[in-house]
NUNUTI-597529 format. One record per residue (C-alpha): x, y, z. Coordinates in steps of 0.1 Angstrom, whole numbers, plus 5000, padded with zeros to 4 digits. Each point is the difference from the previous one (the first is absolute). Layout:
BEGIN
XYZ/...
***
This chain:
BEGIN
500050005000/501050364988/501150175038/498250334985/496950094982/496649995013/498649745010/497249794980/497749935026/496649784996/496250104997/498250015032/498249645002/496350195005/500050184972/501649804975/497449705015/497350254995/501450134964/500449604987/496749925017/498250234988/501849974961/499049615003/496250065010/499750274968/501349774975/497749705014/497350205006/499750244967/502149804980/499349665002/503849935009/500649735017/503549905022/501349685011/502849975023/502449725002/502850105022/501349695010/502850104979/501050275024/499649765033/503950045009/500450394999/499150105036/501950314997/502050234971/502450094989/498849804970/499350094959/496449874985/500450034971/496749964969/498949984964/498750344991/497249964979/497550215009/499250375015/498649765031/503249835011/500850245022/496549975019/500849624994/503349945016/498850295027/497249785014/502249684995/502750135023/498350255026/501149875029/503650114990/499250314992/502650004965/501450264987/499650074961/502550094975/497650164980/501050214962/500350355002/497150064978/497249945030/502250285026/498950284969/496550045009/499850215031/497349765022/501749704990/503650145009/498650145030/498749665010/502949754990/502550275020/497950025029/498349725005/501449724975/503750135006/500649854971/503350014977/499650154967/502049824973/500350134966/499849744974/502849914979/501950275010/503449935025/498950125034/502350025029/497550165025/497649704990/502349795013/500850185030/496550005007/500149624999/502549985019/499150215028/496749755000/502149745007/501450125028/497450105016/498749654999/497250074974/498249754977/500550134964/498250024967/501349994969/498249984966/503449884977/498749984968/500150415004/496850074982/496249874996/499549834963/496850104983/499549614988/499149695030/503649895001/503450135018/502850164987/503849875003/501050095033/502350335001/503949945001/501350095033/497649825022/501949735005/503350215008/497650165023/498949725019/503449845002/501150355018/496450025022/500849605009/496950015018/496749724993/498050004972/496549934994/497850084974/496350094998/497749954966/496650104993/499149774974/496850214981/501050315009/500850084963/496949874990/497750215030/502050314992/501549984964/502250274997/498450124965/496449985012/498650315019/498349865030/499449595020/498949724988/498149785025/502549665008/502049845027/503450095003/502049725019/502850085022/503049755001/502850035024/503449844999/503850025011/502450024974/503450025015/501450025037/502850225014/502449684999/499149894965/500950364989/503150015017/501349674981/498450064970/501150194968/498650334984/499449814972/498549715021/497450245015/499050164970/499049744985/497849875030/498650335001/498949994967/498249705004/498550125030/498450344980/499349824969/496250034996/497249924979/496450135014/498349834970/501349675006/499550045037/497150055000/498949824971/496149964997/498850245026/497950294987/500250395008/496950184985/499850294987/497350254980/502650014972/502849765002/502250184978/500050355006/503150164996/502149684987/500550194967/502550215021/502549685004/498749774968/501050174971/500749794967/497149784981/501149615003/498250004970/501350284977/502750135013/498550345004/501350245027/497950235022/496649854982/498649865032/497350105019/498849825032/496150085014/497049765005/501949715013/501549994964/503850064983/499450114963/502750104972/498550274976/502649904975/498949654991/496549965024/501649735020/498150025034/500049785035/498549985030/502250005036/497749845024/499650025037/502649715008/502850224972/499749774973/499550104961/497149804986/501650034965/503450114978/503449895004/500850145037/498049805027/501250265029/501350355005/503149855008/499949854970/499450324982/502450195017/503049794999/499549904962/500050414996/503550015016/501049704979/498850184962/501150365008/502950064980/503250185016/501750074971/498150284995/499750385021/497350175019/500050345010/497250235005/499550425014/499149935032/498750195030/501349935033/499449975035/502450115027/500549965040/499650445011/501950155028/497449885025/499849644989/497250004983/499649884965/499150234971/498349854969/501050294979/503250075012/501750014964/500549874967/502349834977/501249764972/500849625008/501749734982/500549655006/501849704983/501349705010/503250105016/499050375015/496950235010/500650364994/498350325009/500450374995/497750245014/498650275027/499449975034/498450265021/501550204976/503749795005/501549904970/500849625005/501649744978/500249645010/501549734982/500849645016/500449614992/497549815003/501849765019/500150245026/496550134997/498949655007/496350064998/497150254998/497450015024/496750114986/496550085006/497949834965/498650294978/502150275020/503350025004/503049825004/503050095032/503550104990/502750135028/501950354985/502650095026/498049865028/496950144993/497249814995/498250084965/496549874981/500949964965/496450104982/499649874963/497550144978/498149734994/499949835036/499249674989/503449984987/501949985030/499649635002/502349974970/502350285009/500749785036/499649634981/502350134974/502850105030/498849685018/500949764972/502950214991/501649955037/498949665004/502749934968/502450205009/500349825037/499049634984/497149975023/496749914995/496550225002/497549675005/
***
């Protein structure tokens, strides 16, 4: 533990039962969201300091893996992002004392942060797939966990909410009545970490996120009025045609104005007809035809972090480029000139909100990358996702 810095703290047990209480009996109650608990998993950790570590899937998994492990009162590593709005910040410093962590970016005070959790005995969170995927399935875990729990060489366990992608689909505005079910389990203990290699722990880890909410929870259905709005925002190519940007998504139905091809998603997410029998499917076979031989770039406007920590939507504007090797941009910032030009390899990914924007990291600061046509940010992150994924031999799926 750092010997200065202030200290991290925990939420006061009646107010964070009260806040998770009260979160849990709105989503069953005027949601039709469901939880199951199994934390037999999670039998052995009397006390911290400890990491839990969890899939992120879904805008719930915080709520999830809040509930799962109340008694410990964890402290989150949460992205940057949530600490710009003003109640939000007010209540993850406050109450939460969370530790902001900005994504794909290197961040010595995140670590700190972590560290100073350890020593005070705390039981920590960590999402390590550093962003929430738009499709039911998990991204390749972030490099640097591993060198991270090697350092912490404290117990891992890991906490899943299997449907929690499928209740709260990132590209759907609302819930969707279902069960999410909560698994528990310990991946690693201090002394395995102590004998085992960076490498070693990676790759356990990785098995440990890997995810799937469709296969998981094959079967079950999550209703909805219209099953498919807003799935235009992350399916964006006709299995049929070929056609770009032709999709629309409403009345339960995906249809290509191209060629006419249309489906049906149904209640349980599966395609009655076509070539794709899930959105995983669909979204993975995207990644697998988009070509990166060729270059995007776009006017942009773009959102920026102001002096009080708030974020401002129309903060400035600019020109970006992308290819296979390096994303580029040139442009204004509350009236800043800014140029930014890096590797993909070192970008590493591009967190994103579906038919919105897309997060980049200039110089520390936090910005929302605004295409013209929003529904195109799906390609603009796919393309760097695909492009990354290459460059460092791993895989997406």
């Amino acid at each position: 533990m750092a010997k200065t810095g202030k200290r991290i703290g925990r939420p006061n047990r009646i107010i964070y039962n009260l806040g998770f209480g009260a979160l849990r009996l709105w989503l069953r109650v005027r949601n039709g969201i469901k939880f199951r608990f199994d934390r037999s998993g999670l039998s052995d950790l009397k006390t911290g300091p400890a990491l839990i570590i969890a899939p992120h899937i879904s805008g719930l998994d915080h709520i999830t893996v809040g509930i799962a492990c109340k008694k410990y009162l964890p402290t989150f590593v949460l992205s940057e992002h949530l600490f710009s709005k003003p109640l939000i910040r007010f209540i993850l410093k406050n109450f939460a004392h969370a530790v902001p962590k900005r994504m794909f970016d290197a961040d010595v005070g995140t670590v700190m942060g972590i560290m100073r959790a350890k020593g005070e005995g705390n039981v920590i969170v960590l999402f390590p797939e550093g962003r929430m995927n738009a499709a039911p399935h998990s991204y390749p875990v972030n490099p640097g966990t591993a060198g991270l729990i090697k350092r912490l060489g404290i117990p891992v366990y890991c906490v899943t909410g299997n449907g929690a992608a499928l209740a709260d689909p990132k590209w759907y505005k609302g819930f969707r009545r279902g069960v999410i079910d909560v698994k528990t389990s310990k991946v690693l203990s201090a002394e395995e970490i102590s004998n085992l290699s960076v490498e070693d722990i990676s790759e356990i880890v990785d098995k440990a996120i890997y995810h799937d909410d469709e296969k998981a929870m094959a079967g079950l259905r999550y209703p909805a009025k219209d099953t498919v709005k807003g799935l235009d925002s992350i399916i964006y190519k006709c299995p049929e045609c070929g056609a770009e940007f032709s999709l629309t998504a409403e009345n339960c139905r995906v249809s290509c104005s191209a060629c006419g091809f249309s489906t049906e998603l149904t209640d349980s997410y599966r395609f009655t007809s076509g070539k794709m029998k899930s959105i995983n499917d669909w979204f993975y076979w995207q990644i697998d035809m988009l070509d990166l031989g060729g270059v995007m770039e776009e006017d942009i406007k773009i959102g920026a972090v102001d002096k009080k920590g708030n974020m401002d939507m129309n903060a400035g504007e600019g020109h970006i480029r992308l290819d296979k090797n390096r994303l580029s941009l040139k442009g204004k910032v509350f009236g800043e000139d800014i140029e930014y030009d890096v590797g993909l390899d070192i970008l590493g990914g591009a967190p994103y909100t579906p038919n919105k924007e897309f997060d980049i990291y200039y110089r520390k600061r936090l910005l929302y990358i605004q295409p013209k046509d929003p529904k195109t940010v799906v390609k603009w992150v796919t393309f760097i996702d695909k492009a990354v994924s290459e460059i460092r031999g791993i895989k997406l799926i």
